[in-house]
SERO-4910 file (N, C-alpha, C, O; in steps of 0.05 Angstrom, whole numbers):
BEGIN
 pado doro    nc1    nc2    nc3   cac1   cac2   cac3    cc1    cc2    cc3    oc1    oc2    oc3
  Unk    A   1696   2024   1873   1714   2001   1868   1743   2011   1868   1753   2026   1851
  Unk    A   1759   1997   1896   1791   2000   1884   1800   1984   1875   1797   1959   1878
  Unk    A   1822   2006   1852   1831   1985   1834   1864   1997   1834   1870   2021   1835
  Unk    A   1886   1971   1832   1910   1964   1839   1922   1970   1815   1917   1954   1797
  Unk    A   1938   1989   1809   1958   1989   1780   1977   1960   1789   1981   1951   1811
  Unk    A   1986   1951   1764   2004   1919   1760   2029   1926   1788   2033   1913   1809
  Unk    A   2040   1950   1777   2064   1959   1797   2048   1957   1830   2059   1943   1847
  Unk    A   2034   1966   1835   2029   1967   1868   2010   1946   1872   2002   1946   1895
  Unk    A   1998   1923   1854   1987   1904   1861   2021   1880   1872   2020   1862   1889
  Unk    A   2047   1888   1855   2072   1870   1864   2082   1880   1886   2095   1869   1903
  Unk    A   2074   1904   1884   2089   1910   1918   2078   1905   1945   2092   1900   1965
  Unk    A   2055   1908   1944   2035   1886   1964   2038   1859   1962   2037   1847   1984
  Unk    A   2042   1844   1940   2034   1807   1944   2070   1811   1953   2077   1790   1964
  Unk    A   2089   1826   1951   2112   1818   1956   2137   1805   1929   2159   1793   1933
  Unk    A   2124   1812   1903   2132   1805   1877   2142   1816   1866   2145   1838   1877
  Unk    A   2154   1813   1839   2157   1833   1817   2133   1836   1797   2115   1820   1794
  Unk    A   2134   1863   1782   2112   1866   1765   2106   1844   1742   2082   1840   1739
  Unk    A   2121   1831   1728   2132   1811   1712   2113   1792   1725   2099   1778   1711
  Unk    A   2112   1790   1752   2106   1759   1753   2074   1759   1758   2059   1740   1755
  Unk    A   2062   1795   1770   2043   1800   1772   2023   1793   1729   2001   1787   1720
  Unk    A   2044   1798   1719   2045   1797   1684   2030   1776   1682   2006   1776   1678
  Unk    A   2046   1754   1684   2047   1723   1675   2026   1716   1693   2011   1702   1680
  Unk    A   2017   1718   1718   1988   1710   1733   1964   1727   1716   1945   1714   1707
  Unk    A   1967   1756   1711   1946   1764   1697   1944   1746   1661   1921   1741   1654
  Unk    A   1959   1741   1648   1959   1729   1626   1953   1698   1623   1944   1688   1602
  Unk    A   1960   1681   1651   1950   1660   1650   1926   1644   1657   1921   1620   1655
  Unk    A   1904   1675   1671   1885   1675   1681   1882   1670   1708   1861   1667   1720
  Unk    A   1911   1666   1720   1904   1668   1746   1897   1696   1768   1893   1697   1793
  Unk    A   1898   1705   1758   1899   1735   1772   1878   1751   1752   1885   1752   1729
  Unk    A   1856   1761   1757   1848   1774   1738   1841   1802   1733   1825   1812   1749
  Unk    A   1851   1817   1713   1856   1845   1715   1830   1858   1696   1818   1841   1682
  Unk    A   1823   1883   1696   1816   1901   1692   1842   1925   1672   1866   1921   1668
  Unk    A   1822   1947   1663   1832   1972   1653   1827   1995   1681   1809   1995   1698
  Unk    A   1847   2008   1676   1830   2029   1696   1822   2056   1685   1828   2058   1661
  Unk    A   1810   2076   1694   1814   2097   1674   1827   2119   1650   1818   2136   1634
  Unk    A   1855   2109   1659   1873   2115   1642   1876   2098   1611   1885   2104   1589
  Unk    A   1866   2077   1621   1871   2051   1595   1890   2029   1609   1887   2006   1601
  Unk    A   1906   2034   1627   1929   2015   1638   1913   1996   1659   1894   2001   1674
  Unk    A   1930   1967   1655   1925   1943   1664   1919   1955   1698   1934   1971   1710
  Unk    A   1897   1944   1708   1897   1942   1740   1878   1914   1741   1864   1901   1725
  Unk    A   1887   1914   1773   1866   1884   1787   1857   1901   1811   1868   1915   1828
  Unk    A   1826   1890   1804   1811   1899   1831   1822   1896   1864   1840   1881   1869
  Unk    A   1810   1911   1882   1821   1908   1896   1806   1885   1917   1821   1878   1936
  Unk    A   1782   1875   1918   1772   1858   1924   1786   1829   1911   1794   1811   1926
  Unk    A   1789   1826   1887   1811   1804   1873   1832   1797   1880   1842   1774   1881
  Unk    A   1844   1826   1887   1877   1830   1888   1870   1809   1928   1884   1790   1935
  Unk    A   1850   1820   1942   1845   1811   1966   1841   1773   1966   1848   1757   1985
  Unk    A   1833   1768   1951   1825   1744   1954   1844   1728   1946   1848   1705   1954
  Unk    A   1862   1744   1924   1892   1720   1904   1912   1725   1931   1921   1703   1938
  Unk    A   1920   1748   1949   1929   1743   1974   1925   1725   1985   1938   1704   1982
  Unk    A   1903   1727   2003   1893   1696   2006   1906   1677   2001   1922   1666   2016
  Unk    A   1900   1671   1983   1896   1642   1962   1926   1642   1962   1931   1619   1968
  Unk    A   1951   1656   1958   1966   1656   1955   1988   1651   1995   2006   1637   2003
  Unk    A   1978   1663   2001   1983   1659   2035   1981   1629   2043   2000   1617   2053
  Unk    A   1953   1615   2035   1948   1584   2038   1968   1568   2025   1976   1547   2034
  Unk    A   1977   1582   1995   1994   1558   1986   2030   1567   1998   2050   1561   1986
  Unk    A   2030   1575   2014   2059   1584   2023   2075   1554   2043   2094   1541   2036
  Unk    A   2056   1553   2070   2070   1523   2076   2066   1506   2058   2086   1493   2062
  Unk    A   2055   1495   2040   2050   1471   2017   2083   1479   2009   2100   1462   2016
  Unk    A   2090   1501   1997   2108   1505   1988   2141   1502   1999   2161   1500   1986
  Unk    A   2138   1504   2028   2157   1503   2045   2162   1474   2050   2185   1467   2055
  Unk    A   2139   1453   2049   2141   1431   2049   2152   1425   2028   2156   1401   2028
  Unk    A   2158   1433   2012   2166   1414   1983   2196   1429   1986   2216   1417   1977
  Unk    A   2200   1452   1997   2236   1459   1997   2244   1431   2016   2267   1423   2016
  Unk    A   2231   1422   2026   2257   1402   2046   2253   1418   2069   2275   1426   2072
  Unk    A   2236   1431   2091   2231   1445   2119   2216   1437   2127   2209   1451   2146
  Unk    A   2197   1412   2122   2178   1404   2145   2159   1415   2141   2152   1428   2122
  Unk    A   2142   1407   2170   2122   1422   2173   2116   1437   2198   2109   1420   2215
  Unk    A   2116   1465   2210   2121   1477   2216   2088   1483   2234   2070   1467   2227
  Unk    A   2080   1503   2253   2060   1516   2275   2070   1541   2257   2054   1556   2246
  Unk    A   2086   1543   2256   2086   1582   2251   2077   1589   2212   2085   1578   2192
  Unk    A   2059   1608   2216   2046   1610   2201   2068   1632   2178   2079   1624   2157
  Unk    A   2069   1653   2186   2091   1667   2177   2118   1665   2176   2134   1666   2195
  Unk    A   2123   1660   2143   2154   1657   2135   2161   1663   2120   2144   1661   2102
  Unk    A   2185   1672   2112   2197   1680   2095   2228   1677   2094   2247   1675   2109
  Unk    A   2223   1676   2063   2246   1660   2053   2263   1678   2041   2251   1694   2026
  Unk    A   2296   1684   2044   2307   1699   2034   2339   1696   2038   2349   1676   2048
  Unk    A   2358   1724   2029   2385   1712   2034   2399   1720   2063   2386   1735   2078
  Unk    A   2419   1712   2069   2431   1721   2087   2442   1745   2082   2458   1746   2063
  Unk    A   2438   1772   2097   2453   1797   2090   2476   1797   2105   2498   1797   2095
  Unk    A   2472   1798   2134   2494   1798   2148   2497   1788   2169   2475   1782   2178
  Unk    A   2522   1782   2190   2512   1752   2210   2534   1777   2225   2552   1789   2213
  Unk    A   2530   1779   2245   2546   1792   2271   2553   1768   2292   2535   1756   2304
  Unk    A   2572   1764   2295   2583   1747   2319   2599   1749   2349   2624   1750   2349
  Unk    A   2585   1748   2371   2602   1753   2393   2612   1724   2403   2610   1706   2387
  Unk    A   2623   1719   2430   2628   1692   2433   2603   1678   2447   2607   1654   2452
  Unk    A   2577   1688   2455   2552   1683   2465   2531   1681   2436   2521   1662   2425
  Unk    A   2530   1707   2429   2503   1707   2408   2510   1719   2382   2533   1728   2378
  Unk    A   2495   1720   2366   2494   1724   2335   2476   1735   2328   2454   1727   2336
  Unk    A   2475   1765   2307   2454   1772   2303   2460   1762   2272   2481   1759   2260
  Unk    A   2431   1758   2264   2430   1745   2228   2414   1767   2224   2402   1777   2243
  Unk    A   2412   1777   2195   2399   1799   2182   2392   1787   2158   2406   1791   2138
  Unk    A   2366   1771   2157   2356   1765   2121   2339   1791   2112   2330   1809   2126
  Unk    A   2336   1786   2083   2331   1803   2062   2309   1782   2047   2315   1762   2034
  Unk    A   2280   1793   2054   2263   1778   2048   2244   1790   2022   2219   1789   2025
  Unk    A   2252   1797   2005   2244   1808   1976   2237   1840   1996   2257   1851   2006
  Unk    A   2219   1848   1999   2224   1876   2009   2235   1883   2047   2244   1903   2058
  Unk    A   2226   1853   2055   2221   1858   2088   2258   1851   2093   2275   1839   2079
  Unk    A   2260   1865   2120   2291   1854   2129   2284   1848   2148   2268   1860   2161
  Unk    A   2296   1825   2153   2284   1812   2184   2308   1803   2198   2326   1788   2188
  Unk    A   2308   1814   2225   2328   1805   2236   2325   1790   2259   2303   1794   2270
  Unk    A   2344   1769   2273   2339   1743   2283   2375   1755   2307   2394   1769   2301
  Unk    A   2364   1740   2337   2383   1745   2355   2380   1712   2358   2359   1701   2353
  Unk    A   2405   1699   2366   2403   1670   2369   2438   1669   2374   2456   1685   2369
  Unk    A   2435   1635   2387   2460   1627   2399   2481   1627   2376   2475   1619   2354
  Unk    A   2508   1638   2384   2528   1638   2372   2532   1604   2353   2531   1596   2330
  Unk    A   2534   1596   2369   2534   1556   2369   2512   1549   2347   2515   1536   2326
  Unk    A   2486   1563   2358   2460   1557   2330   2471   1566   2299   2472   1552   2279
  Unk    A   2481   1599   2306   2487   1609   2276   2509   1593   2256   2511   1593   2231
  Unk    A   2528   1577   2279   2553   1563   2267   2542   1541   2254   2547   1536   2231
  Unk    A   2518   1522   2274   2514   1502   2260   2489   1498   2237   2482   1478   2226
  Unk    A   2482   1521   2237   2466   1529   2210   2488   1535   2184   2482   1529   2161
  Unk    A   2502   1541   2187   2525   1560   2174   2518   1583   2156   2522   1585   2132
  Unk    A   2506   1601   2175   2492   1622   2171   2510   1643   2163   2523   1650   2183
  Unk    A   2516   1658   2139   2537   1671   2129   2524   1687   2108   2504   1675   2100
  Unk    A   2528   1714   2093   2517   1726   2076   2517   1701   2055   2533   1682   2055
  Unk    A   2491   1708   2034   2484   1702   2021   2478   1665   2024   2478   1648   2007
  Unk    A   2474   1665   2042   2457   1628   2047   2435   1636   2050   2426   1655   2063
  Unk    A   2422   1617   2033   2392   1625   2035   2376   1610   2058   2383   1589   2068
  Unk    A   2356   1624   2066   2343   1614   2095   2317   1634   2102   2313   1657   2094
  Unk    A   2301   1615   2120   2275   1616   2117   2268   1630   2158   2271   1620   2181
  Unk    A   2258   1655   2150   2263   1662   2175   2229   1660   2181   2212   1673   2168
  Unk    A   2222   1641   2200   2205   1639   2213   2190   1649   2239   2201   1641   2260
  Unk    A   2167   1667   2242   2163   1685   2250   2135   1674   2274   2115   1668   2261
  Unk    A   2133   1674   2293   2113   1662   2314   2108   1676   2339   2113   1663   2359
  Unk    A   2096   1704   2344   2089   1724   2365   2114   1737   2365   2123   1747   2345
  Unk    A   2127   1737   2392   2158   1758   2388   2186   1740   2377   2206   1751   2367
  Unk    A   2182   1715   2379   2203   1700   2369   2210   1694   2332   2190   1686   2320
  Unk    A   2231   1697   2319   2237   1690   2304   2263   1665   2296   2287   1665   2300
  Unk    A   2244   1644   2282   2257   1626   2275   2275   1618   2249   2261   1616   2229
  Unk    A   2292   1615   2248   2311   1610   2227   2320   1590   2221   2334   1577   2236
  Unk    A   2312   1579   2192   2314   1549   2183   2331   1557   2159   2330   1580   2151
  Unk    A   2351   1533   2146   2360   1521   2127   2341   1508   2106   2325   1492   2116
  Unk    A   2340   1509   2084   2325   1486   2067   2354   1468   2057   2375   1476   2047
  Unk    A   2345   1446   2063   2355   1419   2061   2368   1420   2034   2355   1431   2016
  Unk    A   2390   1409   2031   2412   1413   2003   2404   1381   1987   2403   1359   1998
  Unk    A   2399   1386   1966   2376   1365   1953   2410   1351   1938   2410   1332   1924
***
């Protein structure tokens, strides 16, 4: 049986340990001891709350104000840094550990108003990456 210490079960789902905490304490996540005495979650568990956690991601994108979307992979994060020529734009988000970077029309990045620290949802579909705004409530 593998089993996930709290710390490397958050660095896989993409979390902090804290929040890995509050799922093990509210029963949604369910942990184990391992042989030391310290909290772990199986790794068959840890496989299936992925999962389960993957499915509720567009639900969740739907409720920021982005629609509904074909591309399965996304992620949500800030703007690090936007490069501009008078043709194209490179954007650089910071997606809790992943950095993902996006090449797109100069004209697109302006009318996104794509600038460090705007938050945005870089959408990911074979070699193309897409870059959305969530809607200002």
């Amino acid at each position: 049986m593998t089993l996930f210490r709290i710390r490397q079960a958050a660095e896989l789902l993409g979390v902090s340990d804290d929040t890995i905490r509050r799922w093990a304490d509210s029963g949604r996540l369910p942990t184990t001891t391992d042989e030391s005495g310290r909290r772990a979650v199986e790794g068959t568990e840890l496989a299936r709350f992925a999962e389960q956690l993957a499915h509720e991601t567009p639900a969740a994108a739907e409720q920021e104000g982005l629609g509904r979307s074909s591309a399965r992979n996304r992620f949500t994060g800030l703007v690090t840094r936007v490069v501009r020529d008078t043709v194209m734009a490179q954007v650089e988000i910071q997606a809790g550990p992943y950095r993902v970077v996006s090449l797109m029309s100069r004209e697109a990045a302006d009318e996104l108003g794509l600038e460090p620290g705007v938050l945005a949802v870089a959408s990911i579909k074979s070699t193309n990456v897409v870059v959305e705004v969530p809607d200002a409530d």
